[in-house]
C-alpha positions in Angstrom: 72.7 82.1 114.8 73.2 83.1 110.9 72.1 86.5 110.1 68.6 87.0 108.8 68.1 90.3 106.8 64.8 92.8 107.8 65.0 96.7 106.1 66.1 97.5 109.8 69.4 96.3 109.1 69.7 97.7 105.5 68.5 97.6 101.7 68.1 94.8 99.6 69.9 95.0 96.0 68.3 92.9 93.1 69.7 92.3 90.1 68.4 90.9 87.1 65.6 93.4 88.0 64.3 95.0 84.4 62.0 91.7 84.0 60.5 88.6 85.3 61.5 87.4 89.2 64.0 90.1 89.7 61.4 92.5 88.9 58.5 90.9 90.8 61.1 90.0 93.7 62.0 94.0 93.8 58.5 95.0 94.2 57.6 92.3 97.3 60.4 93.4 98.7 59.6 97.1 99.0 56.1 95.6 99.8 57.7 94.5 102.5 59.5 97.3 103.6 63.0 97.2 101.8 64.4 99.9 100.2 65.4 98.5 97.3 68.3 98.9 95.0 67.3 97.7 91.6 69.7 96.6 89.0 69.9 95.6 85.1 71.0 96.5 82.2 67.9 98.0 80.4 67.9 101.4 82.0 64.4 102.5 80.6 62.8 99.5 82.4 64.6 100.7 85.4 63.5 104.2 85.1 59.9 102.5 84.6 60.0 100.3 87.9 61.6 102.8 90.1 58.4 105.3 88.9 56.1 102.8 90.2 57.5 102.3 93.7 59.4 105.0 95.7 61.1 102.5 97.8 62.8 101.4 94.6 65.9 103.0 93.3 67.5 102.2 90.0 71.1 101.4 89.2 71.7 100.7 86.0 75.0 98.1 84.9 76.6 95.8 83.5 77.4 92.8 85.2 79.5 91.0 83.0 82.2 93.8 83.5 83.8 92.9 87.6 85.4 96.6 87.5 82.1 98.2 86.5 79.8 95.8 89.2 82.2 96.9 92.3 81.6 100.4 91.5 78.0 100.0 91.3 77.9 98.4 94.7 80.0 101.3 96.4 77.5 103.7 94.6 74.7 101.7 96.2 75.8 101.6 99.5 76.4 105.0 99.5 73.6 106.3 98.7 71.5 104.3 100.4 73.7 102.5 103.5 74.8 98.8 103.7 73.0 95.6 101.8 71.8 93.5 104.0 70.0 91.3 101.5 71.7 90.7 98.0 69.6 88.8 95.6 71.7 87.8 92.7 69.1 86.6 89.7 70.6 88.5 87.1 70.3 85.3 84.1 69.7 84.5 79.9 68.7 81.6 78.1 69.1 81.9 74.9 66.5 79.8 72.7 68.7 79.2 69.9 70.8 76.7 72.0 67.9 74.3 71.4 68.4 74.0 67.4 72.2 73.2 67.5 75.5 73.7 69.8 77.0 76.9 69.9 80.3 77.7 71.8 80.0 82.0 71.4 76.5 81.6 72.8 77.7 78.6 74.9 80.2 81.6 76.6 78.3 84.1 76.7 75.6 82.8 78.7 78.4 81.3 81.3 79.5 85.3 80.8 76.3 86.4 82.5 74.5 83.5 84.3 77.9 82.4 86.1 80.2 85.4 85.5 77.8 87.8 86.7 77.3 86.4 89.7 80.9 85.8 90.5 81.5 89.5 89.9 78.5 91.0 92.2 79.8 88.2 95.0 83.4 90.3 95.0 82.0 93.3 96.3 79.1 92.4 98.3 81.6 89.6 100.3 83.8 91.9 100.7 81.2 94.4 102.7 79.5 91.9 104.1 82.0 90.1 106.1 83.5 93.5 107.1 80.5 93.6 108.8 79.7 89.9 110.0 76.2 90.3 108.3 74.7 89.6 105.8 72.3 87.4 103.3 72.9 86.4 99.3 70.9 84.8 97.8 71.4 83.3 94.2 69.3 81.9 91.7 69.5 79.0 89.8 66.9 76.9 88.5 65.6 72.9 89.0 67.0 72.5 85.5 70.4 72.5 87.7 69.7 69.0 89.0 70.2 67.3 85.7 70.9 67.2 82.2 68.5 68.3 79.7 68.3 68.0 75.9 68.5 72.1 74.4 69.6 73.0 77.7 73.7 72.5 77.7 74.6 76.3 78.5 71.9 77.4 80.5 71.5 74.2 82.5 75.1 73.8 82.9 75.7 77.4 84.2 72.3 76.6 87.1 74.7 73.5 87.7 77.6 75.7 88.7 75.6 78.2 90.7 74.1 75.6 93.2 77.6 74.3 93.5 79.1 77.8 94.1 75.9 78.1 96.8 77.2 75.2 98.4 80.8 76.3 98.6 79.7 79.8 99.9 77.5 78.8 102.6 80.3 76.2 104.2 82.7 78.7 103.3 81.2 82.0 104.8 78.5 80.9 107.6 81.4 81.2 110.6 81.5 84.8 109.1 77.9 85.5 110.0 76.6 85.3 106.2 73.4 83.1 105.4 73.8 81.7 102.1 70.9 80.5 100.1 69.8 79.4 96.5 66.5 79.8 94.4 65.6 77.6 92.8 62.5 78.0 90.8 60.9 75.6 88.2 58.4 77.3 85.5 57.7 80.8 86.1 55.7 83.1 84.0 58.3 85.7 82.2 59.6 87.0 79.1 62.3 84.0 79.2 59.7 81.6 78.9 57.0 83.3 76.8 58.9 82.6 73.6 58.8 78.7 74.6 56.2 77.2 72.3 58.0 74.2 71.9 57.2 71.9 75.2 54.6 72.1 77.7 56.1 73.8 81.2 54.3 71.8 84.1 53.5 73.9 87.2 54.0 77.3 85.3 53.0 80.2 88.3 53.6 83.7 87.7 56.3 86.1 88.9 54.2 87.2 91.5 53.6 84.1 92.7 57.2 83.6 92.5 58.0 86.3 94.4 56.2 86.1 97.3 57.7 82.5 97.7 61.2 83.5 97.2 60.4 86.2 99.9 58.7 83.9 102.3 62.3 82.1 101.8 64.4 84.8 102.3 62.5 85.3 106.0 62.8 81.5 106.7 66.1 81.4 105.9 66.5 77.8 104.7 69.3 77.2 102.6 67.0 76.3 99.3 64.4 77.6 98.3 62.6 75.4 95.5 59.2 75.8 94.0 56.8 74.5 93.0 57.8 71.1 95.4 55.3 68.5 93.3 58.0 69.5 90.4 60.9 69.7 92.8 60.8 66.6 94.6 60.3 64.9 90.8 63.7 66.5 89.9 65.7 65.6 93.1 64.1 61.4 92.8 64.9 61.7 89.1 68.8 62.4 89.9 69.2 59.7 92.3 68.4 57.1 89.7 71.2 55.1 88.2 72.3 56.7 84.5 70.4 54.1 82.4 67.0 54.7 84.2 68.1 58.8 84.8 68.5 58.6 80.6 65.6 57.0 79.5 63.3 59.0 82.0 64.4 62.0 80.7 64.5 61.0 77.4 60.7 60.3 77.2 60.0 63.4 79.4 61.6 65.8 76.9 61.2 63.9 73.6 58.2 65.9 72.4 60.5 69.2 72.8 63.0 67.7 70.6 60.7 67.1 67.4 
């Protein structure tokens, strides 16, 4: 059987954890009995979280930088003994995408949604199958299934990370690693607070989030998609043929585009 992680077998480290579902998602987790090692770039919102929950520890970094992200993870497990559960959400969007194309802001979100991940993966592989344990879990997003009009960089970069889910669990489950992806629809956060431009159907809130990305982690399913209603309507939408696939989503997100 693939390893399920419990805070017998270690800590959980979150990243992406200053705001939104990484922050809500380190909180149910120490709920829940994790020690919890908490990471982000904001510092101060660290320092904040880690106040408000002893089981939470803060460890500050930059993801984007691989040499940086390994020696976090040493620092982690040293301090605090091996991850069993690594959730890696650390993401952007960047609104400006939706007013016109552009390829710095293109890269830099592939920097952090894609690269980020691929940089926390080296490390925590690395332990994990020295151990034959462990669980990752990454998140993408249901905007993954398809393509969406002011969503080429951050869309594109969900696309990659379901694909590298994919890869990872075929590649790794004969090593004892469980492999899963998150992928959320709507969620209540500072990402989409700014959106005033198209209605978000569904919208729950990061603690709602949370306690269904937990409830997945202790399944252990391979995805873990939420809500379903808006799910399933993503999954049926990319089995249509191009014409239909076009025109549905052209009427779908046309409002958002004037």
């Amino acid at each position: 059987m693939m390893f399920r992680a419990s805070p017998v077998e270690g800590l959980a480290w979150v990243t992406g954890a200053s705001s939104g579902i990484g922050r809500a998602v380190a909180i149910e987790l120490a709920r829940r009995g994790y020690t919890v090692a908490a990471t982000a770039r904001r510092a101060a919102l660290l320092d904040e979280l880690a106040a408000s929950e002893p089981l939470i520890h803060a460890f500050p970094g930059d993801l984007t930088e691989p040499d940086e992200t390994a020696s976090l993870v040493g620092a982690i497990e040293a301090a605090h003994g091996p991850i069993a559960l690594a959730f890696l959400n650390a993401a952007v969007y960047f609104p400006a995408e939706r007013k016109t194309f552009n390829a710095a802001l293109a890269w830099r979100t592939f920097e952090i949604n894609v690269g980020g991940v691929i940089n926390s993966l080296g490390p925590v592989l690395a332990a994990m199958t020295s151990r034959g344990k462990g669980q990752i879990a990454i998140t993408s997003s249901l905007a993954g299934y398809g393509g969406i009009p002011g969503s080429l960089a951050y869309g594109s970069t969900k696309a990659a990370l379901i694909y590298m889910a994919e890869a990872l669990k075929l590649t790794y489950e004969d090593a004892g690693l469980r492999v899963q992806i998150v992928n959320p629809g709507f969620v209540r956060t500072p990402m989409t607070d700014h959106n005033t431009s198209f209605s978000m159907p569904f919208i729950i809130d990061a603690e709602a989030a949370a306690r269904i990305i937990c409830d997945g982690f202790e399944r252990g399913g391979f995805e873990i998609a939420f809500p379903r209603r808006l799910a399933y309507m993503f999954k049926a939408a990319r089995l249509l043929p191009y014409p239909l696939f076009f025109r549905l989503m052209d009427r779908a997100t046309r409002r958002a585009r004037t």
